[in-house]
N, C-alpha and C positions, 0 to 999 in steps of 0.2 A: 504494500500500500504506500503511497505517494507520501511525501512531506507534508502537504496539503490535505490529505485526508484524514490523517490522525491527529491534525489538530483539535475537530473537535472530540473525538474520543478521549484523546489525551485530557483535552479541557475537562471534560465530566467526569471522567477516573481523576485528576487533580482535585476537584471540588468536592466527590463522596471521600477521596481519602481527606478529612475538614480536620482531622488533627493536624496537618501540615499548615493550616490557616489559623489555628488558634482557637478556633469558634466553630459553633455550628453554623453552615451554611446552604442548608435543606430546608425548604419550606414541603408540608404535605397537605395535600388539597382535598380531603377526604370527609365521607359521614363515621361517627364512629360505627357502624354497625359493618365497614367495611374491614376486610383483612387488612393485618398489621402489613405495614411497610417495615423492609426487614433492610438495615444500610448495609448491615457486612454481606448479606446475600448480592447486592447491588454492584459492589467492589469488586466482586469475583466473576459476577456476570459482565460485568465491561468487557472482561479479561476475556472472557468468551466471547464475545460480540466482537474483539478486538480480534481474535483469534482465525476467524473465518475468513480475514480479506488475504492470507497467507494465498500465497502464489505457487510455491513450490507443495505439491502434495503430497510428493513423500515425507516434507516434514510433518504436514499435518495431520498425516496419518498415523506416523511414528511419534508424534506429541513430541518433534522437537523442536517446533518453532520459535523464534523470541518471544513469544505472548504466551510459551504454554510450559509456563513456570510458576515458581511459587503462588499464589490462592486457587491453581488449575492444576498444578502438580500430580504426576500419578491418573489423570483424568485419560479412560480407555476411547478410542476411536471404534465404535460401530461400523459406520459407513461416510462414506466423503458420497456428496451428491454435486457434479458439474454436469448441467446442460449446457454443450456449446452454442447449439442455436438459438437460446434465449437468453446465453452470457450471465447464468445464476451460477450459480454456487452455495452451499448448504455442507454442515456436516453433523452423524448425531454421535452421541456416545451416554457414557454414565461415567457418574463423579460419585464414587463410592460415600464419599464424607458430607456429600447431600442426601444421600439415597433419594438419587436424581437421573433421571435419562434427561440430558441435556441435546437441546436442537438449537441448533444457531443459524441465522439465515447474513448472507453478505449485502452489504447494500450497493451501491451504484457505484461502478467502477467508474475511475478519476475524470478518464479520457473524456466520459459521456455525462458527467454531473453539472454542468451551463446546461447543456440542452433540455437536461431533463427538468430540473428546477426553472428553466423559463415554461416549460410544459404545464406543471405544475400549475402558474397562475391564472392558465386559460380553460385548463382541463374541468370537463362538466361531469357531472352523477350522469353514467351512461350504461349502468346494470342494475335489474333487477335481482338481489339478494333471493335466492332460493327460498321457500316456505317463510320470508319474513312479509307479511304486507307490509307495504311504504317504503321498506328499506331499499336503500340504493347504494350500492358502491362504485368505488373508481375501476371499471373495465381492467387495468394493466395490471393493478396491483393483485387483484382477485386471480387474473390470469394467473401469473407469473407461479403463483401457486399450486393453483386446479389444474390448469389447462398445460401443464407441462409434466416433464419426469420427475418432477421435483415432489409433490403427494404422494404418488407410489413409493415412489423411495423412500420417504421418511416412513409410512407407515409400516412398510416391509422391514426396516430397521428398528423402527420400536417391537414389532415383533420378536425379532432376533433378541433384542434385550430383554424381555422379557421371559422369554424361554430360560433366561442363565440367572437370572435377578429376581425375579419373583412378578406375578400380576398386579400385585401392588407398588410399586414403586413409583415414585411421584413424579413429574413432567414438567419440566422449566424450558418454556418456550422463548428466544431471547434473538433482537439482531437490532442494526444500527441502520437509519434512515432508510430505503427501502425494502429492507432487511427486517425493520422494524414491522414495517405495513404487512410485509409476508409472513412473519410470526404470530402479529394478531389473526391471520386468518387461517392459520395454522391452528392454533389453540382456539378457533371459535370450533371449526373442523374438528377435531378431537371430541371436544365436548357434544358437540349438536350429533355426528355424523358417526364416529368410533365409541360413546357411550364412556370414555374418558371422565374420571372424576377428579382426581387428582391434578389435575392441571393448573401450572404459575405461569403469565407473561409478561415480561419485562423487556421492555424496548428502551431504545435510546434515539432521541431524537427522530421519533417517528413522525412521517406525516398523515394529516389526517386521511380517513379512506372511505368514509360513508358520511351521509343525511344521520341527520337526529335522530329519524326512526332507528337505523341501522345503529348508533351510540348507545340507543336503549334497550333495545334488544341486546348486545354486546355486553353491555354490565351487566343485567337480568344473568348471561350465561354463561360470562365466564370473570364472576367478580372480582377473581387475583388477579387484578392484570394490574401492572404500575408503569406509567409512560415518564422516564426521566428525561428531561429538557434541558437545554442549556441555554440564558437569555439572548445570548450571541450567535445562537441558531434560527436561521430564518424558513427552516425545514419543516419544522413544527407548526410554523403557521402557515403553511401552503398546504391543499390548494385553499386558496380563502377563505372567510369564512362571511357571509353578511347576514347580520342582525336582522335586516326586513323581510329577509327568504330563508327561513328556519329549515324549513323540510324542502326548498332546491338548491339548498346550495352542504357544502361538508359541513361537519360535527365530530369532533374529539371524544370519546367516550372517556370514564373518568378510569383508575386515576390518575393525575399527573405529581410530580417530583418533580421542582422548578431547582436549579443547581443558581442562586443567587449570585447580582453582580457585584461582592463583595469579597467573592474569592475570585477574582480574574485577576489580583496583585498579584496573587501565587504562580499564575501561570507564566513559563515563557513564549511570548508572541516571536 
């Protein structure tokens, strides 16, 4: 991944690690009735989220990548998932000391991130969500998911983990801006479609992917989900959002983890 691209990664693993700023510097936007927001789980899933944009695959398979050290440590590779003609990338495993089958999705590679975040601004609700009335999602990001090798293959790999680890074992769904949007529809898919109870998502810097209807439906079914932000990302808030077209226009479901502009001293620009 580019100099350019782990900045902001970098920025949000700087700010959740907030003993290096002195202070806490998380806000969390939550009812209480919802699940705890867990920060040392959030540190380690960076580290995974961070871990996916890895290039070379034998490292990532052999977990010897830079990213896939200390709070990843010991973490087994299931399956590495590349489609070439849709330019994804995914990979699953388990992290024993979560008794977690971890899925990480890659977001947009460096080359194609202008074009896509100008897309973003113009892009409209141009799918109908499956058995949800009113729901609408963004077409590419739903793709990118369903409509490729990339579903099979994770499911076929939570299988395989599950055969060695038990039917119980919990499910942390996690990726960084496009990566992110494929996660959450990852973990809605689990939950609605594979009958998955156990299911966490944690994104970073995700953009939004559906209408209101689609956000509430979303919490209703998969209410561990925590979307961590960072103020200095403009990712989050594309595609738009307008106040006076509630249900035509996107919707963030909750919940969010704002990474405060009080730790950007910490970081290096």
């Amino acid at each position: 991944m580019g100099q350019k691209r782990w900045f902001l990664l970098l920025a949000i693993f700087a700010c959740l690690l907030s003993f290096s700023c002195g202070r806490s510097v998380l806000k969390l936007k939550s009812d209480d009735d919802r699940p705890v927001y867990n920060h040392t789980l959030a540190i380690t899933l960076v580290e995974y989220a961070s871990a996916v944009y890895e290039s070379d695959l034998t490292k990532l398979f052999t977990w010897t990548c830079e990213r896939c050290n200390g709070f990843t440590k010991d973490f087994e590779v299931i399956e590495i998932i590349f489609d070439v003609e849709h330019c994804l990338q995914a990979y699953v495993g388990v992290a024993e000391d979560l008794n977690a089958i971890i899925i990480a999705f890659r977001g947009t590679q460096e080359h194609s991130i202008q074009n896509w975040v100008s897309d973003l601004f113009w892009k409209q609700l141009d799918l109908n969500y499956p058995d949800m009335p009113d729901a609408m999602v963004h077409h590419g990001f739903y793709s990118a998911y369903h409509n490729t090798t990339v579903r099979p293959a994770v499911l076929d790999a939570i299988k395989r983990a599950k055969q060695v680890y038990g039917e119980n074992i919990n499910i942390i769904v996690t990726g960084h801006s496009m990566g992110g949007a494929m996660a959450s529809f990852c973990g809605l898919d689990l939950v609605v479609n594979e009958g998955e109870e156990n299911v966490q998502v944690m994104t970073f810097g995700q953009p939004r992917v559906g209408n209101a209807a689609f956000a509430s439906y979303y919490s209703l079914l998969v209410p561990n989900t925590f979307r961590i932000t960072h103020d200095r990302d403009m990712v989050p808030h594309l595609p738009p959002y307008y106040y006076h077209f509630p249900q035509k226009t996107y919707h963030h479901f909750p919940t969010e983890v704002t990474s405060l502009s009080q730790c950007t001293g910490c970081l290096s620009e």
